[in-house]
N, C-alpha and C positions, 0 to 999 in steps of 0.2 A: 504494500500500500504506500509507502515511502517513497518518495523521488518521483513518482508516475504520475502525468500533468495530464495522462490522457481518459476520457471519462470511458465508464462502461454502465452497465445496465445496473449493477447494484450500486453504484455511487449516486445515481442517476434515483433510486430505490430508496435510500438512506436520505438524501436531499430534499425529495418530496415528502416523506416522515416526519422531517422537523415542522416544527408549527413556527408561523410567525410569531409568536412568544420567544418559546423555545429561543428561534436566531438570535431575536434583541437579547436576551441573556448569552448567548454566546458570541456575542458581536461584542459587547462591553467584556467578558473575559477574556477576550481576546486582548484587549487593550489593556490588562494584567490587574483587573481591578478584581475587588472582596465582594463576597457575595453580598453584605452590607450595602456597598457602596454602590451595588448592582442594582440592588433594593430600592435604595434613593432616588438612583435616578428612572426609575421604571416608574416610581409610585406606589410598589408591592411591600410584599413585607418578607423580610429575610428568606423563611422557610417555604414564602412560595418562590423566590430564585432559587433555594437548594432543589425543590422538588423539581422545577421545570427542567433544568444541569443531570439531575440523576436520570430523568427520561431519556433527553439529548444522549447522554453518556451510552444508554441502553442503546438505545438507536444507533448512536457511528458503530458501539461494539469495544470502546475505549474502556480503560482500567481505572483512569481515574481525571482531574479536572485537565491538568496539562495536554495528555493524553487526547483527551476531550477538544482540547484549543487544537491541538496541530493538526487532528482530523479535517475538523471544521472549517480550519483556516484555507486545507488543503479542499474540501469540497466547496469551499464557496471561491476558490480562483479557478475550479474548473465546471460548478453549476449554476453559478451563478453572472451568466455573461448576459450583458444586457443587447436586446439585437435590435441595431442600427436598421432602420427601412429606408430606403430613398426617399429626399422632400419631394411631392409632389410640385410642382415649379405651374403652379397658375400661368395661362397663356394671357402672351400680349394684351394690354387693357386699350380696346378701343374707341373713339371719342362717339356719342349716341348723338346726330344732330337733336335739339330740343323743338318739343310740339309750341312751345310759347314764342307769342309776338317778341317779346325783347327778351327772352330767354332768360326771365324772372318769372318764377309760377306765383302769383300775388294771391292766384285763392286758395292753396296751401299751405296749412299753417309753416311758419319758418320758427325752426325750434330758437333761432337768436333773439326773437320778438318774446317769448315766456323767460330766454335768461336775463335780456334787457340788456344783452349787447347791439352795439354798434349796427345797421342795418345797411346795407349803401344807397337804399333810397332815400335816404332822410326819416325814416322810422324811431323810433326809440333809441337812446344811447347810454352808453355806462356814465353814470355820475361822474367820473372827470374826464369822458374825453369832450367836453365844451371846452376846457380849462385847458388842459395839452395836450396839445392833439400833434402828428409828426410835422403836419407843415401849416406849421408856425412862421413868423420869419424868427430869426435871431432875436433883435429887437424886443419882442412880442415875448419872447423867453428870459431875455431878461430882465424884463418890467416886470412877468408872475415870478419871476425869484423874489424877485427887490420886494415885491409886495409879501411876497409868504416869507421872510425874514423880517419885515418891518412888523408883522403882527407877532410873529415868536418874541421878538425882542418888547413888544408891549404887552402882551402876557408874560414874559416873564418879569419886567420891570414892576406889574403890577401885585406878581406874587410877590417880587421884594416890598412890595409897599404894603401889602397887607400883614404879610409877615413881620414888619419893625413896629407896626402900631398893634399889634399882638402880644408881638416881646414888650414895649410899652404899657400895655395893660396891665399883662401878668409880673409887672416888676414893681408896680404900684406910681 
């Protein structure tokens, strides 16, 4: 059973055996952990990772846990191969002329009209593209700076002013 990478019918026999239980406890002692720790991370409780290992054990036909790992280790590099299928490769995507006059269907609902984006007929728009939108000139952009700075700096000037006549109060 040693060294032999190639499957046959009772490996093939012994592999279908194990339960999906079963592997995740031998998939984790593989990785050289306690059956505690095997417990932990499953969610189980000690004695059911011993009991699920002593199945597994019966099953490869192993003497004891090690024993058990190197079986395992060895059936799951030769049964466990996962099989590759060819992408199916969708064909060329071709352009469908549209049945509409300006090739907008307007009595169809347009899902961007219920998110309240942007429409390009002039429909509904998101709450700041009136405010900055890409073409802007220059100019136009930085006058809404200047303005969205001139109001941070008088909310915060007037947090300082409320905050000193606060401290004022509370100082007597």
């Amino acid at each position: 059973m040693e060294g032999s990478q190639t499957s046959t019918a009772d490996d093939r026999l012994r592999w279908d055996r194990l339960t999906d239980k079963q592997r995740a406890c031998l998939d984790l002692l593989l990785e050289r952990k306690t059956s505690k720790e095997i417990a932990r991370a499953l969610g189980i409780s000690k004695f059911t990772v011993d009991q699920r290992l002593r199945t597994a054990r019966a099953v490869l036909g192993a003497a004891g846990r090690d024993d058990a790992a190197l079986r395992y280790a060895r059936l799951r590099k030769i049964c466990d191969r996962i099989a590759y299928h060819p992408v199916d490769i969708p064909a060329e995507a071709t352009i469908v002329p549209s049945d509409f006059a300006d090739g907008v269907p307007d009595a169809i609902l347009d899902i961007r009209e219920s998110a309240g984006i942007a429409h390009p007929s002039g429909g509904p728009a998101a709450p700041s593209g009136k405010i900055w939108r890409h073409d802007h000139a220059l100019a136009a952009r930085f006058l809404i700076i200047a303005a969205l700075l001139s109001t941070l700096i008088i909310f915060l000037a007037g947090s300082i002013g409320i905050a000193e006549v606060l401290t004022r109060l509370l100082a007597g």
